[in-house]
DRENZAVEX-100849 format. One line per field, with one value per residue: residue number from 1; residue in three letters; chain; x, y, z of N, C-alpha, C in turn. Coordinates in nm, 4 decimals, padded with zeros to 6 digits, m for minus. Atoms other than C-alpha are relative to their C-alpha. Layout:
% DRENZAVEX-100849
k <- c(NUM,...)
r <- c(ALA,...)
c <- c(A,...)
nX <- c(X,...)
nY <- c(Y,...)
nZ <- c(Z,...)
caX <- c(X,...)
caY <- c(Y,...)
caZ <- c(Z,...)
cX <- c(X,...)
cY <- c(Y,...)
cZ <- c(Z,...)
END
This chain:
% DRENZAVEX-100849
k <- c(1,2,3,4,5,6,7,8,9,10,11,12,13,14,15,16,17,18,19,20,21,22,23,24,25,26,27,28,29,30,31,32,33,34,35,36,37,38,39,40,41,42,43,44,45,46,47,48,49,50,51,52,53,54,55,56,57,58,59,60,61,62,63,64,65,66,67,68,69,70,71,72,73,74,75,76,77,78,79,80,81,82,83,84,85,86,87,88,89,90,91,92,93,94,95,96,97,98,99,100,101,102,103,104,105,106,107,108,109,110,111,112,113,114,115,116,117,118,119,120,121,122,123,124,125,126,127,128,129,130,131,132,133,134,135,136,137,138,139,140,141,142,143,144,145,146,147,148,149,150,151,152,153,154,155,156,157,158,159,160,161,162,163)
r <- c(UNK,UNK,UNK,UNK,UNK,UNK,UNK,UNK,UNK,UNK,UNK,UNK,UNK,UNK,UNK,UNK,UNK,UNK,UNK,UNK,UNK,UNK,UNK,UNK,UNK,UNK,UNK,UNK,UNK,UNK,UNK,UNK,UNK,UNK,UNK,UNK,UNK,UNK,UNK,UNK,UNK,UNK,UNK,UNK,UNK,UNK,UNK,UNK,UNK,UNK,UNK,UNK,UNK,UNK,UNK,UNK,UNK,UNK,UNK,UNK,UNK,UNK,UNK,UNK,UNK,UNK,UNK,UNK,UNK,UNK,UNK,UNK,UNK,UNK,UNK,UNK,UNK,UNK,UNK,UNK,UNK,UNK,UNK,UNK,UNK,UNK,UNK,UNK,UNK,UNK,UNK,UNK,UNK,UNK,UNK,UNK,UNK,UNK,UNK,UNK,UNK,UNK,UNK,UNK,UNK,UNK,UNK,UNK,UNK,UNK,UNK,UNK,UNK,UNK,UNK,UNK,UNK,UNK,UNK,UNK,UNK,UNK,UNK,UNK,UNK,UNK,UNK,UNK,UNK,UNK,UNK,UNK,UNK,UNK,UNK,UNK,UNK,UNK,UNK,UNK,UNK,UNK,UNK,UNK,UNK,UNK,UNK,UNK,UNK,UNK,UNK,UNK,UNK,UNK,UNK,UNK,UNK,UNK,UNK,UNK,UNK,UNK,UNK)
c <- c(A,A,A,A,A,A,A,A,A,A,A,A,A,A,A,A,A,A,A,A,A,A,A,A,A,A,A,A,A,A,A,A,A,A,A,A,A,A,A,A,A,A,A,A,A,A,A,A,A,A,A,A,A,A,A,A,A,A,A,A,A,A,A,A,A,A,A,A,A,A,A,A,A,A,A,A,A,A,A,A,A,A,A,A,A,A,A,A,A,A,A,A,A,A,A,A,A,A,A,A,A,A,A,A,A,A,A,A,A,A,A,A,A,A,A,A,A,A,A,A,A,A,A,A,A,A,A,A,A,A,A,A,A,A,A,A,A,A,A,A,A,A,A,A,A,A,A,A,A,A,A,A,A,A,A,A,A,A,A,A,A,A,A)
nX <- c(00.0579,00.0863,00.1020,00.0523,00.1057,00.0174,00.1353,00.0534,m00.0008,m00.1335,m00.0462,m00.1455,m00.0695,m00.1682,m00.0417,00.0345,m00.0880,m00.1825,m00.0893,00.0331,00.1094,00.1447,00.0480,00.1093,00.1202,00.0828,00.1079,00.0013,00.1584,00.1324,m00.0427,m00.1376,00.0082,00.0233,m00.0718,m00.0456,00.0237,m00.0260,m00.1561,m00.0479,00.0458,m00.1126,m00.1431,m00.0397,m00.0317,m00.1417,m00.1492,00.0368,m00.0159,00.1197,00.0766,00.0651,00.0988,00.0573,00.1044,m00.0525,00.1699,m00.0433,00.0954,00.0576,m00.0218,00.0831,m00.0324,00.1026,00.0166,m00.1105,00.0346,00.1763,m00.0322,00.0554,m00.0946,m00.0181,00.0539,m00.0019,m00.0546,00.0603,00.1212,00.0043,m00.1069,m00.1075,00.0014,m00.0108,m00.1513,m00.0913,00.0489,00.0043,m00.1709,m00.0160,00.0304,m00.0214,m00.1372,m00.0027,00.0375,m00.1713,m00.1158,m00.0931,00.0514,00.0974,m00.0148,00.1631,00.0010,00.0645,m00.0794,00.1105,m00.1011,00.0352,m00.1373,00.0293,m00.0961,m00.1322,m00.0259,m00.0232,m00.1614,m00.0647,00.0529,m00.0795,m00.1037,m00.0784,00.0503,m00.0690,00.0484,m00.0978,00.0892,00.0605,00.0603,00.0825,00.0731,00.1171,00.0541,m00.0085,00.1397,00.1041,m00.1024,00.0347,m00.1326,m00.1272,m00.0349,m00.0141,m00.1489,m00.0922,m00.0128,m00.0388,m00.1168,m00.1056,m00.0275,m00.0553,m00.1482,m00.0850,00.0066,m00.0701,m00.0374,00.0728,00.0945,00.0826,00.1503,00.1367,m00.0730,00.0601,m00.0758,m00.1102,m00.0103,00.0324,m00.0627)
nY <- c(m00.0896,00.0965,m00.1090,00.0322,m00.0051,m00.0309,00.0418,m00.0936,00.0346,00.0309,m00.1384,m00.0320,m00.0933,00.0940,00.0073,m00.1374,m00.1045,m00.0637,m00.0032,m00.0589,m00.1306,00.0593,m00.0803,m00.1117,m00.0581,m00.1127,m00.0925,m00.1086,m00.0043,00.0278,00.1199,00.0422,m00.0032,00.1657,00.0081,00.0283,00.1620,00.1122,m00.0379,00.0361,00.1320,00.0542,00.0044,00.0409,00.1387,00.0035,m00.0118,00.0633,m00.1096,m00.0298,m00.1379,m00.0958,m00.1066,m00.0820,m00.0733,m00.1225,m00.1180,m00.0954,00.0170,m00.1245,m00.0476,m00.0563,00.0322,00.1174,00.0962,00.1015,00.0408,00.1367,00.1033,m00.0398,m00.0085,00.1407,00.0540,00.0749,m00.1192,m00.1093,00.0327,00.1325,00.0353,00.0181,00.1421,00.0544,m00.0401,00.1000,00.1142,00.0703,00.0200,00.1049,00.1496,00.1034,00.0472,00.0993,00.0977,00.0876,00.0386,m00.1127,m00.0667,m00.1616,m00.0401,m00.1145,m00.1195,m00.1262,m00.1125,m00.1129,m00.1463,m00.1303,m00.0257,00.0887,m00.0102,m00.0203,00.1196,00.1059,00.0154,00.0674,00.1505,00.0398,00.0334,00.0480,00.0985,00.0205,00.1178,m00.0333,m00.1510,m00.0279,m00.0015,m00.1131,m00.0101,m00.0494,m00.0479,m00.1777,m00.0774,m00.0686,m00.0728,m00.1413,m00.0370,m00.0307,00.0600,00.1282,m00.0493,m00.0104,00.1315,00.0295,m00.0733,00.0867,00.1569,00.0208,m00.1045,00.0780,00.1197,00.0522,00.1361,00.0313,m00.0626,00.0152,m00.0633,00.0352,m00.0633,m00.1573,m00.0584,m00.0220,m00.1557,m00.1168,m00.0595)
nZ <- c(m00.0980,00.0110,00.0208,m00.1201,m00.0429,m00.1456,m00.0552,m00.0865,m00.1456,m00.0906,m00.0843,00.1100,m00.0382,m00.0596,m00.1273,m00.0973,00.0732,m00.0319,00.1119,00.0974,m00.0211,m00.0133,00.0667,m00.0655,00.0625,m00.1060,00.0472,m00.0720,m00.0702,00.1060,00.0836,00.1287,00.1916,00.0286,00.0466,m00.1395,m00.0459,00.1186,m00.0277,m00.1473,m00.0233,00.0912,m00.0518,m00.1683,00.0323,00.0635,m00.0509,m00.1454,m00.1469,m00.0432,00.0435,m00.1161,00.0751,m00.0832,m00.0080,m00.0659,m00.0258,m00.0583,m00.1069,m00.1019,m00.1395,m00.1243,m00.1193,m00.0314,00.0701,m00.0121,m00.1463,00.0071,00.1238,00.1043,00.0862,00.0771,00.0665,00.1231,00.0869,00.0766,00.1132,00.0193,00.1814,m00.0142,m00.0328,00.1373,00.1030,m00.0702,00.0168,00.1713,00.0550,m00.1430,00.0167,00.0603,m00.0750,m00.0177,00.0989,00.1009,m00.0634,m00.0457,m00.1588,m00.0041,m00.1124,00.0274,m00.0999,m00.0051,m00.0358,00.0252,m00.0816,00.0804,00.1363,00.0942,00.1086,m00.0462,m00.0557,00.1383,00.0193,m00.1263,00.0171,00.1112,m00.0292,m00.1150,00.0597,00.0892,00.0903,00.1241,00.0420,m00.0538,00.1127,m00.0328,00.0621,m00.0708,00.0962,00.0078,m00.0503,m00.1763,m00.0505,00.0879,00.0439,m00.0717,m00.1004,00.0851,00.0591,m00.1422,m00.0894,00.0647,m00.0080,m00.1016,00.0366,00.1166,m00.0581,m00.1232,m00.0671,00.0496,00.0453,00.1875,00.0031,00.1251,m00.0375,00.1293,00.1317,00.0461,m00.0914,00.0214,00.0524,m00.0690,m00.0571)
caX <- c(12.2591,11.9786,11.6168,11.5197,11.1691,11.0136,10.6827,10.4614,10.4524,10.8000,10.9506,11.1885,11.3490,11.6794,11.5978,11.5567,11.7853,12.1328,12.2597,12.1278,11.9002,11.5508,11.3517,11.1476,10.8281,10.6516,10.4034,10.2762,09.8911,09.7420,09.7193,09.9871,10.0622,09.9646,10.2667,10.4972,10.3741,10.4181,10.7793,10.8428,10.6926,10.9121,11.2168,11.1984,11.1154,11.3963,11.6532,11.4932,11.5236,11.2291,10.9558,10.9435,10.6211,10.5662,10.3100,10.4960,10.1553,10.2124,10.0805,09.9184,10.0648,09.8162,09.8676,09.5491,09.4891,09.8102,09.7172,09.3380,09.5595,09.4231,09.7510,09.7264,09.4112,09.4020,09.5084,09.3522,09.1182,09.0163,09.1709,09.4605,09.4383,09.3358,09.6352,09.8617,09.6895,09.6447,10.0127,10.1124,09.9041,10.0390,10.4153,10.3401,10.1576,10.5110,10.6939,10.8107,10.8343,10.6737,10.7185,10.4190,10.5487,10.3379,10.5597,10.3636,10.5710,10.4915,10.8111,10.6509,10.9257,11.2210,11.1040,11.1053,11.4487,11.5296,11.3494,11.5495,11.8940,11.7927,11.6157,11.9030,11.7095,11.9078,11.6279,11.3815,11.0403,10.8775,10.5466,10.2453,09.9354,09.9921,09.6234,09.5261,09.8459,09.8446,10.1270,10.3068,10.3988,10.4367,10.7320,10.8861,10.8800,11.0330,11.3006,11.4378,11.4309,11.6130,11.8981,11.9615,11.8998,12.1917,12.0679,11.8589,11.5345,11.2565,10.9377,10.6188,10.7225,10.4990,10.7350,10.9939,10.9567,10.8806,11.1078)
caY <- c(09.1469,08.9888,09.1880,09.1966,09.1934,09.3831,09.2816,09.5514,09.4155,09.4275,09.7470,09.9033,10.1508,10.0550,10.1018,10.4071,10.5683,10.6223,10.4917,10.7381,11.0420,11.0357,11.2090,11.5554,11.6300,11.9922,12.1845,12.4802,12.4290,12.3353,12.0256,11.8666,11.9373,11.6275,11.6619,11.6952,11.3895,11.1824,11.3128,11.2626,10.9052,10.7973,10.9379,10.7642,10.4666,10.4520,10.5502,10.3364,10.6012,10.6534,10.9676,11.2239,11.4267,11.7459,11.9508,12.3413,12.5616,12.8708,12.8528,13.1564,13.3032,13.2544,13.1301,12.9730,12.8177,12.5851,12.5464,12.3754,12.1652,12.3210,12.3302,11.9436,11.9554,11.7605,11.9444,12.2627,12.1413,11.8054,11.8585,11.8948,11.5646,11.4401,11.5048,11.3766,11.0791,10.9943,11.0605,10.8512,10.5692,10.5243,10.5299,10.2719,10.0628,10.0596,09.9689,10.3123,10.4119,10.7220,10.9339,11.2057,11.5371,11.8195,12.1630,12.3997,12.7622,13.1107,13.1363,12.8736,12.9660,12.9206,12.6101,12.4333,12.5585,12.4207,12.0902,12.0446,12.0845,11.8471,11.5821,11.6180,11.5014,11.3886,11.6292,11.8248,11.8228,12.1590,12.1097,12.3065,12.3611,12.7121,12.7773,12.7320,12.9108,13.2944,13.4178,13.6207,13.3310,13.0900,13.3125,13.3979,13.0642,12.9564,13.1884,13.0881,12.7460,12.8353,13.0584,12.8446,12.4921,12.2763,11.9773,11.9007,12.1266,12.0061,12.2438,12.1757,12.2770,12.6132,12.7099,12.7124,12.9944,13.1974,13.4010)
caZ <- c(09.7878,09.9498,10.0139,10.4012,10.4456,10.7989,10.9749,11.0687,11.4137,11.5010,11.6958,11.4059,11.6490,11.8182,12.1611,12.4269,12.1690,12.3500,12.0823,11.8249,11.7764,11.7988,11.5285,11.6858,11.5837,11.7292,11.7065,11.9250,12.0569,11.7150,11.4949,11.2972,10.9117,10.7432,10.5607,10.8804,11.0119,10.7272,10.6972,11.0915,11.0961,10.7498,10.8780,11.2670,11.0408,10.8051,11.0158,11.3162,11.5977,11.8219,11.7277,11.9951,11.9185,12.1286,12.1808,12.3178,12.4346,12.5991,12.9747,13.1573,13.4454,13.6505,14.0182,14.1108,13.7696,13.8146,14.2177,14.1225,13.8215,13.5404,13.3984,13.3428,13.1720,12.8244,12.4919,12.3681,12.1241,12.0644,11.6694,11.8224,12.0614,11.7433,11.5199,11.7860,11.8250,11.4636,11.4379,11.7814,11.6146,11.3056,11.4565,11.6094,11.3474,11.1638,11.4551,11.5619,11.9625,12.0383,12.3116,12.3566,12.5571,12.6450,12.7200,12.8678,12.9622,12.9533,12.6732,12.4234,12.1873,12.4393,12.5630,12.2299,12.2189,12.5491,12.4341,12.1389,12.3225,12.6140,12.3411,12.1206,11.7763,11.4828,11.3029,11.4122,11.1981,11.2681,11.1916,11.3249,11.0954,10.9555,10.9525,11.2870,11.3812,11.3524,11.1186,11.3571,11.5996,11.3399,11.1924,11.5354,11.6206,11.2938,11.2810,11.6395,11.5315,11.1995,11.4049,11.7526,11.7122,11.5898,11.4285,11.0662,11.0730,10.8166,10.7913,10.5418,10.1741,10.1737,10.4991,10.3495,10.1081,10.3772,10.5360)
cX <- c(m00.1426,m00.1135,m00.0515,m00.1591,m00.0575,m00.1235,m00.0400,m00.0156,00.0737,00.0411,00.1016,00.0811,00.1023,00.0127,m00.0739,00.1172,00.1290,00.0576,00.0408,m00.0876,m00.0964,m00.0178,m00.1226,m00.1164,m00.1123,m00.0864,m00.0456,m00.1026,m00.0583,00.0716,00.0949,00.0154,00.0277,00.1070,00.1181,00.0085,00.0701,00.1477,00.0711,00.0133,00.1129,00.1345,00.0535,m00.0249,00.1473,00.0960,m00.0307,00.0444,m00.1815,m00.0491,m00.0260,m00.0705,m00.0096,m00.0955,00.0751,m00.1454,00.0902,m00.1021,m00.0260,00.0619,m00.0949,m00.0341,m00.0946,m00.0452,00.1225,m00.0211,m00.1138,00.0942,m00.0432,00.1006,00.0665,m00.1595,00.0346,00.0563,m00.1053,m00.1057,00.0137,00.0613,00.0966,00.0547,00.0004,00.0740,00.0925,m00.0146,m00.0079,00.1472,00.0761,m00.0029,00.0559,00.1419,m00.0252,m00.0656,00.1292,00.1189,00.0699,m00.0375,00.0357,00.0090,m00.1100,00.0644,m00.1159,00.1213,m00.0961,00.0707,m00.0544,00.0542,m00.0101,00.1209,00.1774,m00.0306,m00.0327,00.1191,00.0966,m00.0539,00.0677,00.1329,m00.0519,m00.0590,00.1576,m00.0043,00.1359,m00.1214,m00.1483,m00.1194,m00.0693,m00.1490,m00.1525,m00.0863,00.0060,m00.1246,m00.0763,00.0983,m00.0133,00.1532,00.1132,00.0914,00.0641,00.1645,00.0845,00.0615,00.1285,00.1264,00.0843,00.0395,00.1315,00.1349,00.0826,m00.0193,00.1380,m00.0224,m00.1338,m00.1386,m00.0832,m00.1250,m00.0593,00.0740,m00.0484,00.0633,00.1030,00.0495,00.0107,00.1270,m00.0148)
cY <- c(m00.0453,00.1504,m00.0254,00.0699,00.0309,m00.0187,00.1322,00.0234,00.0177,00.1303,00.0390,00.0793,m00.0858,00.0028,00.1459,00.0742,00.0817,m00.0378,00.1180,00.1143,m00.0033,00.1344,00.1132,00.0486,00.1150,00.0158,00.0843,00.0351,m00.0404,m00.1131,m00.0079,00.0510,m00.0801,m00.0413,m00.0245,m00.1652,m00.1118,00.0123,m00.0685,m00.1541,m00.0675,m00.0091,m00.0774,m00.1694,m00.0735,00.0192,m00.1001,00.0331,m00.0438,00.1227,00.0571,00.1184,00.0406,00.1022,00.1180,00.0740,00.0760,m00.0064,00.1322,m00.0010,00.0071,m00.0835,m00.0692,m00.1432,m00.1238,m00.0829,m00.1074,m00.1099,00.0353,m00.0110,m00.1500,m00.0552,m00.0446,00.1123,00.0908,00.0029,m00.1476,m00.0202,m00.0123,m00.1855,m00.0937,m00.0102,m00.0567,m00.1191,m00.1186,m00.0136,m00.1395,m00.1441,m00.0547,m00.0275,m00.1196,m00.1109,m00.0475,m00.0091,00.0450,m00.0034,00.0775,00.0061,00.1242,00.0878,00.1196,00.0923,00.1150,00.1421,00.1465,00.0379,m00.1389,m00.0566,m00.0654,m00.1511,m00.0856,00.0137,m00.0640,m00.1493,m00.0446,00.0027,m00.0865,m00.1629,m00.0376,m00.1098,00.0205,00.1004,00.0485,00.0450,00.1170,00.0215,00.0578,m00.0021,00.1179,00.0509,00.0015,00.0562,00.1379,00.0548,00.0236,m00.0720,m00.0979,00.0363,00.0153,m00.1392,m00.0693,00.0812,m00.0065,m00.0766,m00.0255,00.0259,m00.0994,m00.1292,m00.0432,m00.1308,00.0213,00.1097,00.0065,00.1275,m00.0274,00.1052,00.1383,00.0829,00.0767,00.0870,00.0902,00.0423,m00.0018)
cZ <- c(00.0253,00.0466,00.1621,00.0253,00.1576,00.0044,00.0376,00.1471,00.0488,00.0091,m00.1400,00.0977,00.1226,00.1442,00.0932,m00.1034,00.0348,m00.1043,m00.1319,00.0397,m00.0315,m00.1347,00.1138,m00.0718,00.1429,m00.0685,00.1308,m00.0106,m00.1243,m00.0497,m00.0623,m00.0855,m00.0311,m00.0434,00.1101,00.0457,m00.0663,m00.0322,00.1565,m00.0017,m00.1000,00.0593,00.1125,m00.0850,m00.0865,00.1012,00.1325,00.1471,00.0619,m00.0743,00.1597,m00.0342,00.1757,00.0128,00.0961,m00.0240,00.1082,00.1441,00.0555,00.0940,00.0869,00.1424,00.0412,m00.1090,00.0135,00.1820,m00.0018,m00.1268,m00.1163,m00.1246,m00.0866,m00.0866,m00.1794,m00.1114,00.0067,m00.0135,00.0089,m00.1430,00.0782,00.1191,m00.1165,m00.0724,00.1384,00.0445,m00.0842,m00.0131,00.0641,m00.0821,m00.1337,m00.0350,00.0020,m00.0778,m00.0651,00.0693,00.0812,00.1896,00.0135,00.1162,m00.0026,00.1011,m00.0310,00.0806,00.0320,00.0762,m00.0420,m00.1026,m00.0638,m00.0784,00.0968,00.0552,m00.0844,m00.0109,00.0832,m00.0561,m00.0750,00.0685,00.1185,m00.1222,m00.0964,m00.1644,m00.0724,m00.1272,00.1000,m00.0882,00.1120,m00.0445,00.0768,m00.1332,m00.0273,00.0186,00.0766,00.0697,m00.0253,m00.0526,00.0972,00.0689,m00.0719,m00.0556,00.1133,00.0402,m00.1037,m00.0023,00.1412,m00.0241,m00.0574,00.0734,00.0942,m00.0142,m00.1411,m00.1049,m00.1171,00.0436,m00.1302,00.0301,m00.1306,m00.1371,00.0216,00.1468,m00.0263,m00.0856,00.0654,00.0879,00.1885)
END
């Protein structure tokens, strides 16, 4: 059994991914969890899928702000540009291809659920930071996840106690 050695340089992922299922990585207006990441990135490497990291923010109803474009300004926060960035880059350092969505809907929660059936990952790494998240949303969000989506669902170890 021989030992195959991979270049950092070289694409590991198999393609635009018809073949296979891409690994999902969310989150919902705030930074990553370092842990998340590092999970997401392993897994899209090992299994050599693409990483589709999304960013689901909840958009305002509000009729002029979407008319002037407002609704395409940049992330949030700059942490949070940051954390998807950092993540983005070190995909691709080991090869991975990364896809970057922004989701932006008044139903945050429903259009992660819609994202996940039209992405169809083979898992879906749930990872928001819990502490720039505020409980309530964090559990709502998590508990849709847990109920309607069909396919693998990782979340950060201290998630996963939680109800």
């Amino acid at each position: 059994m021989g030992v195959e050695t991979r270049d950092r340089g070289t694409d590991v992922s198999t393609g635009s991914g018809a073949a296979g299922r891409p690994v999902l990585l969310a989150t919902m207006g705030v930074p990553l969890d370092e842990a998340a990441t590092v999970f997401a990135v392993d897994t899209a490497v090992e299994s050599g899928q693409r990483l589709v990291m999304a960013n689901v923010t909840a958009l305002e109803p509000l009729r002029m702000s979407i008319a002037l474009g407002y609704d395409t300004l940049p992330e949030l926060t700059p942490e949070v540009s940051a954390s998807l960035r950092r993540s983005a880059e070190l995909a691709r350092s080991l090869g991975v291809h990364v896809e970057r969505l922004r989701v932006r809907s008044p139903r945050p929660v429903q259009a992660l659920l819609d994202l996940v059936a039209d992405v169809r990952p083979g898992v879906l790494v749930f990872g928001p930071d819990r502490k720039a998240l505020r409980e309530r949303r964090y559990r709502k969000a998590l508990r849709a996840v847990r109920e309607r989506v069909t396919c693998l669902v990782w979340v950060p170890h201290d998630a996963a106690a939680r109800p």
